[in-house]
mmCIF file of the N, C-alpha and C atoms, coordinates in Angstrom:
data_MODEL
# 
_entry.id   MODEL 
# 
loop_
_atom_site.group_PDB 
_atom_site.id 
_atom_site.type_symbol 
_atom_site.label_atom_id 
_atom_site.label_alt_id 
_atom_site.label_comp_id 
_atom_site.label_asym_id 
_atom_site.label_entity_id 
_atom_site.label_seq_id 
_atom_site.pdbx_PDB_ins_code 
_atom_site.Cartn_x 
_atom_site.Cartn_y 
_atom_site.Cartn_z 
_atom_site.occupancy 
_atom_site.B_iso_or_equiv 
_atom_site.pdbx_formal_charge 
_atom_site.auth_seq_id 
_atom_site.auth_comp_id 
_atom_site.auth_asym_id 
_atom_site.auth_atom_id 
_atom_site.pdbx_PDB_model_num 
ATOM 1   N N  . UNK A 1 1  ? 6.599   -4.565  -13.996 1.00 0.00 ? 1  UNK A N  1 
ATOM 2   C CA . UNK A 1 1  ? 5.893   -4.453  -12.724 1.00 0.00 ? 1  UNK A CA 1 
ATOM 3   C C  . UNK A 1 1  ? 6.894   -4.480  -11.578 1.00 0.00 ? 1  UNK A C  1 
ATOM 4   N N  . UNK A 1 2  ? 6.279   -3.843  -10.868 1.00 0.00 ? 2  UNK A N  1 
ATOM 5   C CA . UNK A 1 2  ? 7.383   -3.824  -9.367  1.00 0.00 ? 2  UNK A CA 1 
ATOM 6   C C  . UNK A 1 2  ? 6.232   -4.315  -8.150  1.00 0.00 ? 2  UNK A C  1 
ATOM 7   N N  . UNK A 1 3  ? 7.137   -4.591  -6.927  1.00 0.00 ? 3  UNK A N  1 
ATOM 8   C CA . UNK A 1 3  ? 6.736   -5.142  -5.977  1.00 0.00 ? 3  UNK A CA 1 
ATOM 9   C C  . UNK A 1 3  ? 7.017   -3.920  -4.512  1.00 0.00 ? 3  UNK A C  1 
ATOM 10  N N  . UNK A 1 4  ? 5.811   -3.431  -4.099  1.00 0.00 ? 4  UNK A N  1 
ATOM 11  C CA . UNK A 1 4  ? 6.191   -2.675  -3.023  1.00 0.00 ? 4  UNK A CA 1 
ATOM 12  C C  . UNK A 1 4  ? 5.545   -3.282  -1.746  1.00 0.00 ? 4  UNK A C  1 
ATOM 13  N N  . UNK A 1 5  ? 6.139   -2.532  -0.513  1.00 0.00 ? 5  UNK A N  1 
ATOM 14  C CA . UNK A 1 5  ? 5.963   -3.272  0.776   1.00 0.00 ? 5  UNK A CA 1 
ATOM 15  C C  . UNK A 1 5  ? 5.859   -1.644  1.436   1.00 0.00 ? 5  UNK A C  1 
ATOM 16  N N  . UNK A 1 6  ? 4.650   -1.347  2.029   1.00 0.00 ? 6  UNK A N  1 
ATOM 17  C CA . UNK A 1 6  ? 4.639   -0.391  2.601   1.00 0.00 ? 6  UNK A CA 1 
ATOM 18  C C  . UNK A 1 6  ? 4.241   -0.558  4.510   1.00 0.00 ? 6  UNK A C  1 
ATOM 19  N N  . UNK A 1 7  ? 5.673   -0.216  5.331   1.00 0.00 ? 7  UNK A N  1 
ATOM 20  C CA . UNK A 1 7  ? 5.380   -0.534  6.595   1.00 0.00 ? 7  UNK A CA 1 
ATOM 21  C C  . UNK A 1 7  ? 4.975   0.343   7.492   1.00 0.00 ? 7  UNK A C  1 
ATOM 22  N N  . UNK A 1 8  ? 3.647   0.106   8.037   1.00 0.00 ? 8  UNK A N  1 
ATOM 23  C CA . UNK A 1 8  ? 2.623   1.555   8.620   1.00 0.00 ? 8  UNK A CA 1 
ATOM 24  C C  . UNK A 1 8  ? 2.548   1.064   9.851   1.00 0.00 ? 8  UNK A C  1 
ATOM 25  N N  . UNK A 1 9  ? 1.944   2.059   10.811  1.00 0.00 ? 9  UNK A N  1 
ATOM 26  C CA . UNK A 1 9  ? 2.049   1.730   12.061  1.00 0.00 ? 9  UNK A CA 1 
ATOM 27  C C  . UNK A 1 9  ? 1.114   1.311   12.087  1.00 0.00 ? 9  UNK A C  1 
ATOM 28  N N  . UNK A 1 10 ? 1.040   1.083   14.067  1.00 0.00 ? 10 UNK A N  1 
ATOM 29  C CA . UNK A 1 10 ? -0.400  -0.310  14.511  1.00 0.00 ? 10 UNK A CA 1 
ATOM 30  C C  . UNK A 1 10 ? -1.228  0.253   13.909  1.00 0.00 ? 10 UNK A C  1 
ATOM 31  N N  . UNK A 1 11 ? -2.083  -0.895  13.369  1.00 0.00 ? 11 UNK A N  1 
ATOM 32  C CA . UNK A 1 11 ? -3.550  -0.819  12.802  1.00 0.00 ? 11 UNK A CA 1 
ATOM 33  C C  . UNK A 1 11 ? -3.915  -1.407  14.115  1.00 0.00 ? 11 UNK A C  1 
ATOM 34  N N  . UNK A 1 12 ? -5.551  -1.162  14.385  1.00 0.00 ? 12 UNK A N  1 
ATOM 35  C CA . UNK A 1 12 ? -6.302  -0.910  15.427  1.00 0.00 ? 12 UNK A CA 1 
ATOM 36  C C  . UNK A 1 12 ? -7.767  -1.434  15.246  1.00 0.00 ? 12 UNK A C  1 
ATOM 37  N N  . UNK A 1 13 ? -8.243  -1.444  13.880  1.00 0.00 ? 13 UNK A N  1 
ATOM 38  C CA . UNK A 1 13 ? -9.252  -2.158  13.588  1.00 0.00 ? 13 UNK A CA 1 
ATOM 39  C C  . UNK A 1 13 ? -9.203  -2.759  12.538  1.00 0.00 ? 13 UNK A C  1 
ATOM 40  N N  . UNK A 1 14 ? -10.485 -4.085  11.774  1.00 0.00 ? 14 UNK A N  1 
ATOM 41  C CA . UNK A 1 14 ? -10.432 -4.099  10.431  1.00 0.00 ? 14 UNK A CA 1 
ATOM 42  C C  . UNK A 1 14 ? -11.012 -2.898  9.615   1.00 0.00 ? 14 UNK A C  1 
ATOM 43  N N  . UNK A 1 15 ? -11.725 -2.589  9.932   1.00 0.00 ? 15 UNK A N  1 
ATOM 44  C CA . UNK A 1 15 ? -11.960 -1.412  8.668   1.00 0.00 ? 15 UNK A CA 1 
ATOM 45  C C  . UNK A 1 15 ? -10.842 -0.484  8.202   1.00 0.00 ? 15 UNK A C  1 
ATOM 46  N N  . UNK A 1 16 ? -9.831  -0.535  9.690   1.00 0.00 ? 16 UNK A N  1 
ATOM 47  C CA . UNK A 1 16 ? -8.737  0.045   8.969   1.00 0.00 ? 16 UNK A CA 1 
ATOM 48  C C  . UNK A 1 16 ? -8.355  -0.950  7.350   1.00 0.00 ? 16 UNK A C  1 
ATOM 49  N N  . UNK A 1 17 ? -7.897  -1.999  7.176   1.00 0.00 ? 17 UNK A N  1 
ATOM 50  C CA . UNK A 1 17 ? -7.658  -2.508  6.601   1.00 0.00 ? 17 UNK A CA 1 
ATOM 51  C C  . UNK A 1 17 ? -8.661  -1.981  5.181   1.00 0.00 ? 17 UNK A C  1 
ATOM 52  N N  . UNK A 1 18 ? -9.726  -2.153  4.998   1.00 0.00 ? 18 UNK A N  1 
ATOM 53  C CA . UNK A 1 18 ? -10.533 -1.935  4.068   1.00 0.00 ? 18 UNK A CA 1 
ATOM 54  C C  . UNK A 1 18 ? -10.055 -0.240  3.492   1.00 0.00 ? 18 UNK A C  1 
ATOM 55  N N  . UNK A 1 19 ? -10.013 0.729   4.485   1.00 0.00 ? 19 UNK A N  1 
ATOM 56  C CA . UNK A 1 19 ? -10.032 1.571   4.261   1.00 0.00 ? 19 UNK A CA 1 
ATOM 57  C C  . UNK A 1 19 ? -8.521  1.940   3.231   1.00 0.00 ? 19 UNK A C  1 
ATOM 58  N N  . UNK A 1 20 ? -7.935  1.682   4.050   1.00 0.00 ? 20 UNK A N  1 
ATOM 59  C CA . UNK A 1 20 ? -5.869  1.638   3.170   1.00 0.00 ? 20 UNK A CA 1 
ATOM 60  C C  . UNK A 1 20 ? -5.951  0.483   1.830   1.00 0.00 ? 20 UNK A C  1 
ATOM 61  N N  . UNK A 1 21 ? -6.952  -0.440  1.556   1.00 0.00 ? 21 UNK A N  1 
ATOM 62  C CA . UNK A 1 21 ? -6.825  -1.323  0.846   1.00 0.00 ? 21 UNK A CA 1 
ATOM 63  C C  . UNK A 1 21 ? -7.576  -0.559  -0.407  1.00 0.00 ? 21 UNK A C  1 
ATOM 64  N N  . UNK A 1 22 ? -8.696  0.613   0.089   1.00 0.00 ? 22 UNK A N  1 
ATOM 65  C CA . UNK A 1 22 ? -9.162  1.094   -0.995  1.00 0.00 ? 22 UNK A CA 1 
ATOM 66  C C  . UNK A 1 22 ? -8.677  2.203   -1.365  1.00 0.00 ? 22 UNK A C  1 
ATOM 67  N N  . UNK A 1 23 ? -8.259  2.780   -0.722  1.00 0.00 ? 23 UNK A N  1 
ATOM 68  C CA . UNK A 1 23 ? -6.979  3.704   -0.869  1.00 0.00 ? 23 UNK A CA 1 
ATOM 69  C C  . UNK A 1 23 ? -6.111  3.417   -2.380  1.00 0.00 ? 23 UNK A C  1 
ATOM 70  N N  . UNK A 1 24 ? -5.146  2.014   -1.859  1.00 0.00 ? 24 UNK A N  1 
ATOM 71  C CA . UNK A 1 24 ? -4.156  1.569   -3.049  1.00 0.00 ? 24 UNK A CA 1 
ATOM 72  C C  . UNK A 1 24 ? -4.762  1.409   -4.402  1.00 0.00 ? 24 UNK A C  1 
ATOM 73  N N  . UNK A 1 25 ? -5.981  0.961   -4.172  1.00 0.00 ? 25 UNK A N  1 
ATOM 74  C CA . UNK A 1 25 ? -6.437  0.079   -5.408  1.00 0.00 ? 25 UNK A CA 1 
ATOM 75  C C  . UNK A 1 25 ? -7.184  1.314   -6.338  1.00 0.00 ? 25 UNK A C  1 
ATOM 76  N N  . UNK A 1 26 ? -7.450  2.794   -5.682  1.00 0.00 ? 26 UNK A N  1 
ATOM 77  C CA . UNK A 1 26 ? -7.613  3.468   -6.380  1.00 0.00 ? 26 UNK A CA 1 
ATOM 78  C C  . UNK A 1 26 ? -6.745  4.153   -7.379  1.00 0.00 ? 26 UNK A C  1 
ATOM 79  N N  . UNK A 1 27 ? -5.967  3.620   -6.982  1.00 0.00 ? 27 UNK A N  1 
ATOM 80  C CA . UNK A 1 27 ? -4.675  4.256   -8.374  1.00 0.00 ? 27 UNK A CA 1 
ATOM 81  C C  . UNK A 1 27 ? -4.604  3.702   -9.993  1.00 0.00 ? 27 UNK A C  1 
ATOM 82  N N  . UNK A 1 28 ? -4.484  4.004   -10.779 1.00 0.00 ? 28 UNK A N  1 
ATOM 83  C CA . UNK A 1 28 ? -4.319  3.901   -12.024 1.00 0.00 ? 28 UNK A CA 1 
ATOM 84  C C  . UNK A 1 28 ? -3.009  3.007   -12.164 1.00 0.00 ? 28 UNK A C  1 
ATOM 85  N N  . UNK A 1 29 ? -2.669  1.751   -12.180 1.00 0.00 ? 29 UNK A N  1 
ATOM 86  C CA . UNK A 1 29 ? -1.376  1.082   -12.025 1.00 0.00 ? 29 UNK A CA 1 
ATOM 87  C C  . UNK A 1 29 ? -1.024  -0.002  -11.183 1.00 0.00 ? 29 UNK A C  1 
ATOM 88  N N  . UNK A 1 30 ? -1.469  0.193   -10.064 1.00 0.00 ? 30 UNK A N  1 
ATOM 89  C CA . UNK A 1 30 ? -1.584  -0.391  -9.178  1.00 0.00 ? 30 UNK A CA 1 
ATOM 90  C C  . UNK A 1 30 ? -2.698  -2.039  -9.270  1.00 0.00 ? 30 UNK A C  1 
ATOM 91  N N  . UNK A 1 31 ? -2.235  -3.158  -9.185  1.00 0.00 ? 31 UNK A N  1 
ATOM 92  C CA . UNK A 1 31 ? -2.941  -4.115  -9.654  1.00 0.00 ? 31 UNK A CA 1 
ATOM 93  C C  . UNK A 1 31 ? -3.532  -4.726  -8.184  1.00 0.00 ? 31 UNK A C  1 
ATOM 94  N N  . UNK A 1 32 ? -5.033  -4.427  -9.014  1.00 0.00 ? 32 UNK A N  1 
ATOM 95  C CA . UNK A 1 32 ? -6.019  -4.638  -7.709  1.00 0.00 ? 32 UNK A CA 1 
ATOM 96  C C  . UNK A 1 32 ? -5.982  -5.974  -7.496  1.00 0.00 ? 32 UNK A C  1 
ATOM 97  N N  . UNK A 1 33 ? -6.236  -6.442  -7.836  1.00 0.00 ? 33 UNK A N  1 
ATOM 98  C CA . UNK A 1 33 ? -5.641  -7.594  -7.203  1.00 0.00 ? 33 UNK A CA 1 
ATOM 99  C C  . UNK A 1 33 ? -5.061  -8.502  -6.229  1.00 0.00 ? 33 UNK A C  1 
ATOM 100 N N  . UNK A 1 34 ? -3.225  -7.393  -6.287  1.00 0.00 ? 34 UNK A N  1 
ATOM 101 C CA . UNK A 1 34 ? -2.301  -7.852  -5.334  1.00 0.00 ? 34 UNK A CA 1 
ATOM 102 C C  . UNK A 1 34 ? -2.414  -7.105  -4.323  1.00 0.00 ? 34 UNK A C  1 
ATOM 103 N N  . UNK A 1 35 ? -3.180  -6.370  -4.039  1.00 0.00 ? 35 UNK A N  1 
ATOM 104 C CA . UNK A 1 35 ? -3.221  -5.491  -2.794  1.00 0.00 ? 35 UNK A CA 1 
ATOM 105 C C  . UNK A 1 35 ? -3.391  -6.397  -1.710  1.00 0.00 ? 35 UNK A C  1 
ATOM 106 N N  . UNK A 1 36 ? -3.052  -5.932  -0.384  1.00 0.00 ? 36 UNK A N  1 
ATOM 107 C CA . UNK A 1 36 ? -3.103  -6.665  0.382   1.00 0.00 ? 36 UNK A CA 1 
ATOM 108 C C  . UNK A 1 36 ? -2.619  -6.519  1.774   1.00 0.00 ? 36 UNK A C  1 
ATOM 109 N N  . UNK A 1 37 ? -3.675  -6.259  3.133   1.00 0.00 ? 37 UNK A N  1 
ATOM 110 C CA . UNK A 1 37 ? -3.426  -5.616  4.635   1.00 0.00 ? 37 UNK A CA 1 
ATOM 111 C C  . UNK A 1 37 ? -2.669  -6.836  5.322   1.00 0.00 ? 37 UNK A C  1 
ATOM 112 N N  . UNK A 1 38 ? -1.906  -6.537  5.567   1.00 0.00 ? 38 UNK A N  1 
ATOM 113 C CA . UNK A 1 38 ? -1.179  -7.846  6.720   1.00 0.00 ? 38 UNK A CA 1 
ATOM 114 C C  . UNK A 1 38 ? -1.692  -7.124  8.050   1.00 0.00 ? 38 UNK A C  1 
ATOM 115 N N  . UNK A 1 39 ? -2.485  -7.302  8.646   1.00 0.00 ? 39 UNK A N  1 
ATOM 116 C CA . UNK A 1 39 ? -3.059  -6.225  9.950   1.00 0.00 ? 39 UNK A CA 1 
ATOM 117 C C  . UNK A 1 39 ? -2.074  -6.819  11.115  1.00 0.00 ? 39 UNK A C  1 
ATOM 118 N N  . UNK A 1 40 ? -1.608  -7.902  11.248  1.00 0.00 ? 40 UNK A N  1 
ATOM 119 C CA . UNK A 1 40 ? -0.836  -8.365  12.111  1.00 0.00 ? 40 UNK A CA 1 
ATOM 120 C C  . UNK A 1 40 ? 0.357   -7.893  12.473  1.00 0.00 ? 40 UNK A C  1 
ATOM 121 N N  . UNK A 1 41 ? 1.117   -7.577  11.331  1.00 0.00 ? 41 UNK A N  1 
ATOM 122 C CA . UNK A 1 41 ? 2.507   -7.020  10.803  1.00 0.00 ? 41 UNK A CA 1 
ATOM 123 C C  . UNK A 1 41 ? 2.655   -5.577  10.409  1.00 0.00 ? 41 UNK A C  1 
ATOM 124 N N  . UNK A 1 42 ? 1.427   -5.352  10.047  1.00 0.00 ? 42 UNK A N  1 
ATOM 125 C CA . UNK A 1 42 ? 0.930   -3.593  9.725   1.00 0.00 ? 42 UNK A CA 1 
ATOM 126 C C  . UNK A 1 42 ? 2.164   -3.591  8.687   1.00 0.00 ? 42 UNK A C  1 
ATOM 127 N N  . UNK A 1 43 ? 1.141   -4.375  7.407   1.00 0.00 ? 43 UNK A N  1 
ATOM 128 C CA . UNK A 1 43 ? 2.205   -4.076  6.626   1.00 0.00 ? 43 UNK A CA 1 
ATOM 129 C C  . UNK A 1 43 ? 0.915   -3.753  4.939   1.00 0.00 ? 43 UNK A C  1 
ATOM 130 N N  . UNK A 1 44 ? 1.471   -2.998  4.110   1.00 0.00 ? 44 UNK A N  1 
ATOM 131 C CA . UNK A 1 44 ? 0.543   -3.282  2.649   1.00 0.00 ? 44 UNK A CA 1 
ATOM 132 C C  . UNK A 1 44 ? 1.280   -3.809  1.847   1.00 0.00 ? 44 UNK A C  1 
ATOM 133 N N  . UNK A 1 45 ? 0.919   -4.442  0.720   1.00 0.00 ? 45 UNK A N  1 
ATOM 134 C CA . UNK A 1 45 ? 2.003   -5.495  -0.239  1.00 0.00 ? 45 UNK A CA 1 
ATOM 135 C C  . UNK A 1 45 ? 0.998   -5.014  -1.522  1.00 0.00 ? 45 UNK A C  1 
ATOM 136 N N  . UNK A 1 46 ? 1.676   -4.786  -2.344  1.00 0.00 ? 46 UNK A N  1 
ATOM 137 C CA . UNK A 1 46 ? 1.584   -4.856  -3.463  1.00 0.00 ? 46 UNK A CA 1 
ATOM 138 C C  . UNK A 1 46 ? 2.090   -4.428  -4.554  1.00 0.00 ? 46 UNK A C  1 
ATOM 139 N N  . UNK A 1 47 ? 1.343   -4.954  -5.823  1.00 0.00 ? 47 UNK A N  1 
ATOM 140 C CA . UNK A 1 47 ? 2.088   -4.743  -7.179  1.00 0.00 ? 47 UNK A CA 1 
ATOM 141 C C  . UNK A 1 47 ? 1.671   -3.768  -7.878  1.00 0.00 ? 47 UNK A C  1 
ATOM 142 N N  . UNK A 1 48 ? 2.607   -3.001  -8.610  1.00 0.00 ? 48 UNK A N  1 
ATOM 143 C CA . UNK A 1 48 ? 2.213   -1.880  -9.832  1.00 0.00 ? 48 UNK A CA 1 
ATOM 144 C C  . UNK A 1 48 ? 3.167   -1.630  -10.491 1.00 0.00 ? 48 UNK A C  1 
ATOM 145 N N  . UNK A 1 49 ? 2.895   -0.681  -11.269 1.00 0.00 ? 49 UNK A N  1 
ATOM 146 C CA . UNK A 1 49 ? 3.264   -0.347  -12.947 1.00 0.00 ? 49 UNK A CA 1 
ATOM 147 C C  . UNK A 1 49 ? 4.161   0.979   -12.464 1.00 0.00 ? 49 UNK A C  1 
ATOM 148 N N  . UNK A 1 50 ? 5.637   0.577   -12.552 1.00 0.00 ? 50 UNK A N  1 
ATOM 149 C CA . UNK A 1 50 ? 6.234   2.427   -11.988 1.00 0.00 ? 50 UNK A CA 1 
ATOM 150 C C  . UNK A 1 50 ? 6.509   3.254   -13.219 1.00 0.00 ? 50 UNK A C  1 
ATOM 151 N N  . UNK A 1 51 ? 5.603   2.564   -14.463 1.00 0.00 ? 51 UNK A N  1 
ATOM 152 C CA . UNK A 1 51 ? 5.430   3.952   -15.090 1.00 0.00 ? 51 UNK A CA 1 
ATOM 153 C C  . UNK A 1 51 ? 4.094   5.027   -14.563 1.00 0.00 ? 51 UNK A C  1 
ATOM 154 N N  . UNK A 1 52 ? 2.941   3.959   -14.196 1.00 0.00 ? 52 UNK A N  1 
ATOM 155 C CA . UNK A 1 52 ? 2.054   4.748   -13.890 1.00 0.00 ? 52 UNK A CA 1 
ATOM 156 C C  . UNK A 1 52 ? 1.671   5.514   -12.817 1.00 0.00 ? 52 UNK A C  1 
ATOM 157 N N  . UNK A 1 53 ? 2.022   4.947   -11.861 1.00 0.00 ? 53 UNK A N  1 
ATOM 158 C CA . UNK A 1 53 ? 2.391   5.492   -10.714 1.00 0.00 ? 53 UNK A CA 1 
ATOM 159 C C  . UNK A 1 53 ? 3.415   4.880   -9.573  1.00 0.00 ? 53 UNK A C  1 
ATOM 160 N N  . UNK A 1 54 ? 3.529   5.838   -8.487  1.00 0.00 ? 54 UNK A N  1 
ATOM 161 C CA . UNK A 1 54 ? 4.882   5.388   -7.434  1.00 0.00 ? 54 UNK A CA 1 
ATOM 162 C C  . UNK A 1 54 ? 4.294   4.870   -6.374  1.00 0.00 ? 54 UNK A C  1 
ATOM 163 N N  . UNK A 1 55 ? 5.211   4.027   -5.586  1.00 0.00 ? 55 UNK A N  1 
ATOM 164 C CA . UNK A 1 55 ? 4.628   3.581   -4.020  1.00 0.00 ? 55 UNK A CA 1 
ATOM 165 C C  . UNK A 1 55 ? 4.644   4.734   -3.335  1.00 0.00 ? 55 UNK A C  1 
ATOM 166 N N  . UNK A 1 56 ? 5.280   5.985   -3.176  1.00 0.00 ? 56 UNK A N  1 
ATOM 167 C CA . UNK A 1 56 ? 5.350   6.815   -2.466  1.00 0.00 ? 56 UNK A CA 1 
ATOM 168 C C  . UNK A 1 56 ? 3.949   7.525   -2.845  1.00 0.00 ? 56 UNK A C  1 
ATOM 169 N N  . UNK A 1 57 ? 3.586   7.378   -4.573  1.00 0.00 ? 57 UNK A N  1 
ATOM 170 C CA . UNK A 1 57 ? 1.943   8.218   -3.954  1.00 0.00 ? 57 UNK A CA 1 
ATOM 171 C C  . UNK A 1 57 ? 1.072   7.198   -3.274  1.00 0.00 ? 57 UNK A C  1 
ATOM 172 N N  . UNK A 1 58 ? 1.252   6.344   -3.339  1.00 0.00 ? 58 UNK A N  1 
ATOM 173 C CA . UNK A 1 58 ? 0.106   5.179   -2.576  1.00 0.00 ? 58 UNK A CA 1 
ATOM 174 C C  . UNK A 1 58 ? 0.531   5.698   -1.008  1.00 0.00 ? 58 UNK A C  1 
ATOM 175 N N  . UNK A 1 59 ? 1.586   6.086   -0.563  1.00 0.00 ? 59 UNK A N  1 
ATOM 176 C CA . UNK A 1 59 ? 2.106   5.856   0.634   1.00 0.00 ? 59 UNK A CA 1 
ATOM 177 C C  . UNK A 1 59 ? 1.654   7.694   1.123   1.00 0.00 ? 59 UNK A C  1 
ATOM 178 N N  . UNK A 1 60 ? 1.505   8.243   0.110   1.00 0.00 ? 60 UNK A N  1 
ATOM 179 C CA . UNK A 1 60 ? 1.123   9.610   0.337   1.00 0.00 ? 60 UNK A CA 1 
ATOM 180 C C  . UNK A 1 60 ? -0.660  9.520   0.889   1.00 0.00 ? 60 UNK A C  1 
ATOM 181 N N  . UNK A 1 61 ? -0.925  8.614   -0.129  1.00 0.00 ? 61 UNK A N  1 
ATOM 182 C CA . UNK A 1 61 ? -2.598  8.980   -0.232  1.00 0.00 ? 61 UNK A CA 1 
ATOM 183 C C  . UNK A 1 61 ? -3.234  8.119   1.553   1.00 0.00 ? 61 UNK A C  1 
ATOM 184 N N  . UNK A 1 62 ? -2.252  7.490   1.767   1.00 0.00 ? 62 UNK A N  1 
ATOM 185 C CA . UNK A 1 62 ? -2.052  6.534   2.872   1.00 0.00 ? 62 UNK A CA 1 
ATOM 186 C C  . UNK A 1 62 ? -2.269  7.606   3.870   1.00 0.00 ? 62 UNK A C  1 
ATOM 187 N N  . UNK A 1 63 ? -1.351  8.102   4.024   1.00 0.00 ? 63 UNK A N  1 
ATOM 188 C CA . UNK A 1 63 ? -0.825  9.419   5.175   1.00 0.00 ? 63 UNK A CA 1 
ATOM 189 C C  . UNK A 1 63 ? -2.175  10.095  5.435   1.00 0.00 ? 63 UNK A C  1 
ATOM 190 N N  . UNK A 1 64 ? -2.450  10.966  4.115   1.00 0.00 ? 64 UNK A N  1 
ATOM 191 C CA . UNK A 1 64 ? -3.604  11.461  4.080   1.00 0.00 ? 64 UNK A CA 1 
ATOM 192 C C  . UNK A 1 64 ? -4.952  11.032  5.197   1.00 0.00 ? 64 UNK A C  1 
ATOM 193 N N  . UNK A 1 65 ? -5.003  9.876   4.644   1.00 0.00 ? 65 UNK A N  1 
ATOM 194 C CA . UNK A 1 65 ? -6.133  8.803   5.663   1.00 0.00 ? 65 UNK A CA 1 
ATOM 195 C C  . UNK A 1 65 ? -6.044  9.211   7.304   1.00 0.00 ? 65 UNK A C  1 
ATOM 196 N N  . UNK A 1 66 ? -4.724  9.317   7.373   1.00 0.00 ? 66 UNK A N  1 
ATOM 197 C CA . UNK A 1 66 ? -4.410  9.544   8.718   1.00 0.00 ? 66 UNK A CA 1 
ATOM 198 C C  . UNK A 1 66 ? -3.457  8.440   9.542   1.00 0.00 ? 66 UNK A C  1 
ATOM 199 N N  . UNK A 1 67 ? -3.093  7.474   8.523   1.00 0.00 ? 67 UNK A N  1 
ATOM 200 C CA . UNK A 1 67 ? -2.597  6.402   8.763   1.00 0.00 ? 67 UNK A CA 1 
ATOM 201 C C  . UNK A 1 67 ? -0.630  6.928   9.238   1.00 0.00 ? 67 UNK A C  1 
ATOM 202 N N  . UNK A 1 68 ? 0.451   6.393   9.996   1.00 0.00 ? 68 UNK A N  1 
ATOM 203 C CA . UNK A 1 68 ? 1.776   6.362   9.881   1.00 0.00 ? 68 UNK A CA 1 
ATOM 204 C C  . UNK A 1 68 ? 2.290   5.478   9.200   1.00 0.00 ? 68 UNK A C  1 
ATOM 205 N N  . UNK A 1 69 ? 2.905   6.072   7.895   1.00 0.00 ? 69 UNK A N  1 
ATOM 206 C CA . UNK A 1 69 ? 3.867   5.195   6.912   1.00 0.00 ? 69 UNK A CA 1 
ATOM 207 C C  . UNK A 1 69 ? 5.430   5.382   7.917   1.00 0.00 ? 69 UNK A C  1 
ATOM 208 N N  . UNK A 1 70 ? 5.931   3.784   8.017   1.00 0.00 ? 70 UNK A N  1 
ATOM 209 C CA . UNK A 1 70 ? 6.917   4.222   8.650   1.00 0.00 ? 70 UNK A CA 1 
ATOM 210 C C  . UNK A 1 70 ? 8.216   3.882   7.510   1.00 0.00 ? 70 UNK A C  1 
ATOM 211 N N  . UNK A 1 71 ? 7.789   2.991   6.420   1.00 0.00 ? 71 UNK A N  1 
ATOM 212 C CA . UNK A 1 71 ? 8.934   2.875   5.047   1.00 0.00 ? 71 UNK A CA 1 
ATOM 213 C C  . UNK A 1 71 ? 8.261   2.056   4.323   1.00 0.00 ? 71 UNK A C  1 
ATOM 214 N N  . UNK A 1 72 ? 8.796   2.479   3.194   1.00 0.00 ? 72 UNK A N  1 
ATOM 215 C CA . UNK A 1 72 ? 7.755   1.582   1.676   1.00 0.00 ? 72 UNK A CA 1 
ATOM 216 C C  . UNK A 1 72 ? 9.671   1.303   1.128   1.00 0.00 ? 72 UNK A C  1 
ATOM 217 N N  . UNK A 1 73 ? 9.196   0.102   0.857   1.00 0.00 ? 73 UNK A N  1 
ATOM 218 C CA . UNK A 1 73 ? 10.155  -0.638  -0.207  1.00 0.00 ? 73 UNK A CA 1 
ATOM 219 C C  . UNK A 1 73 ? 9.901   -1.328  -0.998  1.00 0.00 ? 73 UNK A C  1 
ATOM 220 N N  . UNK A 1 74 ? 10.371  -0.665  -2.551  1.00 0.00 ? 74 UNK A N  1 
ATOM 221 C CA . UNK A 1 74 ? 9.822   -1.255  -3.666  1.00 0.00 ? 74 UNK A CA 1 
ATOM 222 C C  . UNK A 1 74 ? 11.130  -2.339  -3.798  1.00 0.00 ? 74 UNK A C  1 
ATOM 223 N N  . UNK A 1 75 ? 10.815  -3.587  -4.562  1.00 0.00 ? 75 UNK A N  1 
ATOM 224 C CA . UNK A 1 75 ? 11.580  -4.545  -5.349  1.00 0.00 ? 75 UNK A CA 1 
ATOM 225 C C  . UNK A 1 75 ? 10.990  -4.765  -6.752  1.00 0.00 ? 75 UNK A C  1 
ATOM 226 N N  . UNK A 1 76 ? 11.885  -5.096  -7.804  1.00 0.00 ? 76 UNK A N  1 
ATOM 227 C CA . UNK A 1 76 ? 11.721  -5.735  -9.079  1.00 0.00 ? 76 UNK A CA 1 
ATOM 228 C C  . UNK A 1 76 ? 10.634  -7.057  -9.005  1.00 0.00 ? 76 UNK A C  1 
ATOM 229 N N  . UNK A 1 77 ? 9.404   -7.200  -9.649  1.00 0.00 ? 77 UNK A N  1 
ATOM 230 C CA . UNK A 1 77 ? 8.657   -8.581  -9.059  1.00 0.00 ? 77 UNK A CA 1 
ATOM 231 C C  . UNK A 1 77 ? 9.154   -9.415  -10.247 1.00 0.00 ? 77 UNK A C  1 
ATOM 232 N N  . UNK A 1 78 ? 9.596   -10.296 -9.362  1.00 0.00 ? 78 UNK A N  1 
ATOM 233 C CA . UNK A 1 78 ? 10.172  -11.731 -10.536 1.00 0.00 ? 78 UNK A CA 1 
ATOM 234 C C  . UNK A 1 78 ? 9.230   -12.700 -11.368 1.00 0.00 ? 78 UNK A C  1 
# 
């Protein structure tokens, strides 16, 4: 499992949050779970499987929404 941090621009409401949170968790890999809106920090956190899929498609499907990804950084989760 890996640990990604995807940093998006201002969020503006909560539903934003809901909306990017259901976004991630629709992926195949991605552990629903750890998902998670920092709306303060405009940040997403979470964990997945980089066989099954990448932070960059989470960060794609993100874009899509209409949202600004401004950098996703994955780490090894300990």
């Amino acid at each position: 499992m890996k640990n990604a941090t995807i940093q998006l621009g201002t969020l503006t409401c909560p539903s934003c949050i809901q909306k990017i949170e259901n976004a991630a968790k629709s992926f195949n890999g991605v552990d629903k779970d750890s998902v998670k809106v920092l709306f303060n920090s405009g940040k997403l956190k979470f964990d997945f499987d980089h066989e099954k899929v990448s932070a960059e498609d989470v960060a794609k499907a993100i874009t899509a929404l209409g949202y600004d990804v401004k950098k996703t950084q994955v780490k090894d989760k300990k």
